[in-house]
C-alpha positions as CSV (number, residue, x, y, z in Angstrom):
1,X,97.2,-137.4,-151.8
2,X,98.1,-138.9,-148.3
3,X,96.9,-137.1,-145.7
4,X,99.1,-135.5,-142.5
5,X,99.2,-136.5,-139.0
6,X,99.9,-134.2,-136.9
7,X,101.9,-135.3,-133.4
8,X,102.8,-133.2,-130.5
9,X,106.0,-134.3,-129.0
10,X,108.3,-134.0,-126.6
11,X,111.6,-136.0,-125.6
12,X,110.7,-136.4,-121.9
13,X,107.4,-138.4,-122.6
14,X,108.4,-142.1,-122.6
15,X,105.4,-142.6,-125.2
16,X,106.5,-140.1,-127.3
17,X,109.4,-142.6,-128.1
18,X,107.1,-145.9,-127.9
19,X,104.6,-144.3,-130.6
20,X,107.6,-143.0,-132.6
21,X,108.2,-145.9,-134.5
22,X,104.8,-147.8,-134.6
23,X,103.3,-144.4,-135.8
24,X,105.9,-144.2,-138.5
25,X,105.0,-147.6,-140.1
26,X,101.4,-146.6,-139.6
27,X,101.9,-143.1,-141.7
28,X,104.1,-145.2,-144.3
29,X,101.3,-148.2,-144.8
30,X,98.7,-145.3,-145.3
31,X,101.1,-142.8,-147.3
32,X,100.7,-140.1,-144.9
33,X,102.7,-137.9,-143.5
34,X,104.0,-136.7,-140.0
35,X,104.4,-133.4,-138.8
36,X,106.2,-133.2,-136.0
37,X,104.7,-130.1,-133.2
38,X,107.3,-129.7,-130.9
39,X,105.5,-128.5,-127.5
40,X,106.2,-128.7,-123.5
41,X,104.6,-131.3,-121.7
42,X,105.6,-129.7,-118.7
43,X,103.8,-126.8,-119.9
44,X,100.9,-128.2,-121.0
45,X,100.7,-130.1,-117.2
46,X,100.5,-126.3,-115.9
47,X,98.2,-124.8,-118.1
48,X,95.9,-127.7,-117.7
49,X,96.1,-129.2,-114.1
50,X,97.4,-132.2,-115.3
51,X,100.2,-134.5,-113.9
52,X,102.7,-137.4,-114.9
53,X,100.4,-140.8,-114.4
54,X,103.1,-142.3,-112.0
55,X,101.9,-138.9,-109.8
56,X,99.1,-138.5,-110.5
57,X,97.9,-142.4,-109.8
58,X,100.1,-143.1,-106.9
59,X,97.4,-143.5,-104.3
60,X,95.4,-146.1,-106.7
61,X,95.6,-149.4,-105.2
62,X,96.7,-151.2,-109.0
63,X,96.8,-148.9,-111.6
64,X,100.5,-148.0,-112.0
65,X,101.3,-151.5,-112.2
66,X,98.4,-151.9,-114.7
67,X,99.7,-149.4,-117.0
68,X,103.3,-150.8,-116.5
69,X,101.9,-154.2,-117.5
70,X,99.6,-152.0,-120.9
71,X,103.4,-150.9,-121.3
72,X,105.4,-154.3,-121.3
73,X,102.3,-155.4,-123.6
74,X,103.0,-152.5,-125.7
75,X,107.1,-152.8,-126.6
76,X,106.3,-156.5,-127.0
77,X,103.9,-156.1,-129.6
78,X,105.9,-153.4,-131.9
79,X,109.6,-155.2,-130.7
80,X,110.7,-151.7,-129.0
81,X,113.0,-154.7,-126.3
82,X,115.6,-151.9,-126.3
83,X,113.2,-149.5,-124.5
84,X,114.5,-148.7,-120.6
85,X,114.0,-146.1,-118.1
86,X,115.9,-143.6,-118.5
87,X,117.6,-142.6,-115.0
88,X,117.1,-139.1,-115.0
89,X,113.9,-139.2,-115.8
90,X,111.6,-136.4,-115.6
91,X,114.6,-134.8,-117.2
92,X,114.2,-131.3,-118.2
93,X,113.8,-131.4,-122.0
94,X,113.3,-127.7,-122.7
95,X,116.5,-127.2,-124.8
96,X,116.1,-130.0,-126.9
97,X,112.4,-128.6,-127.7
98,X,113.8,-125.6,-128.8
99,X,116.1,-127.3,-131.3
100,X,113.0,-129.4,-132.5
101,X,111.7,-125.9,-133.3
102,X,114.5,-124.4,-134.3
103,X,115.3,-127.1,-137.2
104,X,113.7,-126.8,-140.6
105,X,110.0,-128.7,-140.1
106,X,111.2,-131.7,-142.6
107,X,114.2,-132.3,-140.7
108,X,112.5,-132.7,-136.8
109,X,112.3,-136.4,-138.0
110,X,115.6,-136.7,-138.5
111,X,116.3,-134.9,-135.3
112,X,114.4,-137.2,-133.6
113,X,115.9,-140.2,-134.9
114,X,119.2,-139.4,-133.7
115,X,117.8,-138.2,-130.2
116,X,115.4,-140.9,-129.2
117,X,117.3,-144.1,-129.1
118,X,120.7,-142.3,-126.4
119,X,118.1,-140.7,-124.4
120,X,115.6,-143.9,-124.0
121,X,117.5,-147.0,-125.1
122,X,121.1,-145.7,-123.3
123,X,120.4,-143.8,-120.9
124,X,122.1,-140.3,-121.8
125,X,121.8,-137.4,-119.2
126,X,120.3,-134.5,-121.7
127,X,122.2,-132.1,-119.5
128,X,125.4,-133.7,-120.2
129,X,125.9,-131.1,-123.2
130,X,129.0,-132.4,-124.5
131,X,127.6,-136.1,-125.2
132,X,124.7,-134.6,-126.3
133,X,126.4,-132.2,-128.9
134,X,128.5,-135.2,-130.1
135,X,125.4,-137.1,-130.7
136,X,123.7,-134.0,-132.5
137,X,127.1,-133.5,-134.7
138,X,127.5,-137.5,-135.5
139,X,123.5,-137.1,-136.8
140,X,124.6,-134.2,-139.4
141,X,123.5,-131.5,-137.6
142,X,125.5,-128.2,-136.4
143,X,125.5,-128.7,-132.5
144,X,126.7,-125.0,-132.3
145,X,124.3,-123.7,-133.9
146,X,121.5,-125.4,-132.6
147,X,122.9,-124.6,-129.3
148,X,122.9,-120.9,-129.5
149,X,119.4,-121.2,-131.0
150,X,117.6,-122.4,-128.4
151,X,118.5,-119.0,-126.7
152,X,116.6,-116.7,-129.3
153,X,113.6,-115.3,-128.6
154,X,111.7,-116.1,-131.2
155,X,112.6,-119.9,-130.8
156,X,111.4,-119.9,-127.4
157,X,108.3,-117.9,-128.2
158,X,107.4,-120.4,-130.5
159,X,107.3,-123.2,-128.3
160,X,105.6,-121.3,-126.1
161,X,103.0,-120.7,-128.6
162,X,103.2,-124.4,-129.9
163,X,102.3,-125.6,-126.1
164,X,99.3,-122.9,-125.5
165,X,97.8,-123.9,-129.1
166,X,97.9,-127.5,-128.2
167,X,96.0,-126.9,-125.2
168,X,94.0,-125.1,-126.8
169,X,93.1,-127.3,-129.2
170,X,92.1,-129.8,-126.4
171,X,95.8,-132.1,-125.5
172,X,96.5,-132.3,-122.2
173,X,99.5,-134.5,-122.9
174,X,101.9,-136.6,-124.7
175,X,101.9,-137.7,-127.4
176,X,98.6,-136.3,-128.7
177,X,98.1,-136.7,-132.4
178,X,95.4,-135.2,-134.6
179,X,94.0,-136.5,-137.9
180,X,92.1,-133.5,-139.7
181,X,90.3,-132.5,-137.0
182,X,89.9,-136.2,-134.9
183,X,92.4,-135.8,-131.7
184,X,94.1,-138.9,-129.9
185,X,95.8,-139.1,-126.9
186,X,98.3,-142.2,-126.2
187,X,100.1,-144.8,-127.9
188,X,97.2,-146.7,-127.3
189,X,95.3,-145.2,-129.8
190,X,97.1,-146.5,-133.0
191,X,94.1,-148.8,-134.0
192,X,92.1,-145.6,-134.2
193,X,94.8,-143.6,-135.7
194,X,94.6,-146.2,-138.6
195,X,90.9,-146.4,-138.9
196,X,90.9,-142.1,-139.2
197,X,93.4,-142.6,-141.9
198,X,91.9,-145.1,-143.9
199,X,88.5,-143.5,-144.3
């Protein structure tokens, strides 16, 4: 039996959608799963003092235009050329959390799918809800509906809960995936990622 790997995700992490794929074909080579944990990263950054790299590093002579060149290393190696800023980045991605938690577990891939490549390969404005609902209806889901849930209380709660047990659990950030109990933090980590799985 293939084992799980477990990835917190959120929309508004540009490595949450760089690791997408390459993660993919690394649970597919193995046979494992994914199970996708929808959390905030902006929550996560509150509860524990962290801060977006491109903040957080300003004042280091070098080391955002390091990690810009890791990045351009990165989406050359796993052919993710279609990758671009989006321009309202660090969009607020609360509501399209909530959907992720809202829709059955084995259909947050499929959410994701449709989501990733307007928000980070076209540049959609998440807040422009009537693109966004056409995007969410062209994928097969029920825009409405998932709409109106990301007002219930109990869909909110969970996210909440999602975010605090992440922390918990030691994340700090996104995208932080676990293997049984083995945590990894960054896209960077995939060689690892494979050598967890293959033991």
């Amino acid at each position: 039996m293939g084992k799980t790997i477990e990835l917190v995700f959120d929309f508004v992490s540009p490595n949450a959608y760089l690791i997408w794929q390459p993660l993919k074909a690394l649970a597919e080579k193995h046979d494992a799963k994914i199970e996708v944990i929808p959390a905030s990263l902006g929550g996560m950054h509150k509860l524990t003092g962290n801060a977006p790299p491109f903040i957080r590093d300003a004042d280091v002579k070098g080391k955002n235009a390091y990690a810009l060149l890791e990045m351009t290393r990165f989406i050359e190696k796993h052919r993710l050329t279609k990758w671009q800023m989006n321009p309202h980045f660090p969009f607020n991605s609360i509501s399209l959390q909530r959907m992720l938690v809202a829709v059955d577990p084995v259909k947050r891939a499929a959410l994701i799918e449709i989501l990733l490549p307007p928000i980070w390969e076209e540049e959609l404005d998440v807040t422009d809800v009537e693109a966004l609902g056409k995007i969410i209806e062209d994928g097969g889901f029920d825009a409405k509906e998932l709409f109106a849930k990301t007002q219930e209380s109990a869909v909110k709660q969970t996210l909440i809960d999602n975010t605090e047990k992440a922390v918990a659990r030691g994340a700090f950030g996104i995208p932080t995936i676990y293997v049984g109990d083995e945590m990894f933090f960054g896209k960077e980590r995939l060689a690892q990622i494979e050598e967890q799985l293959a033991a």
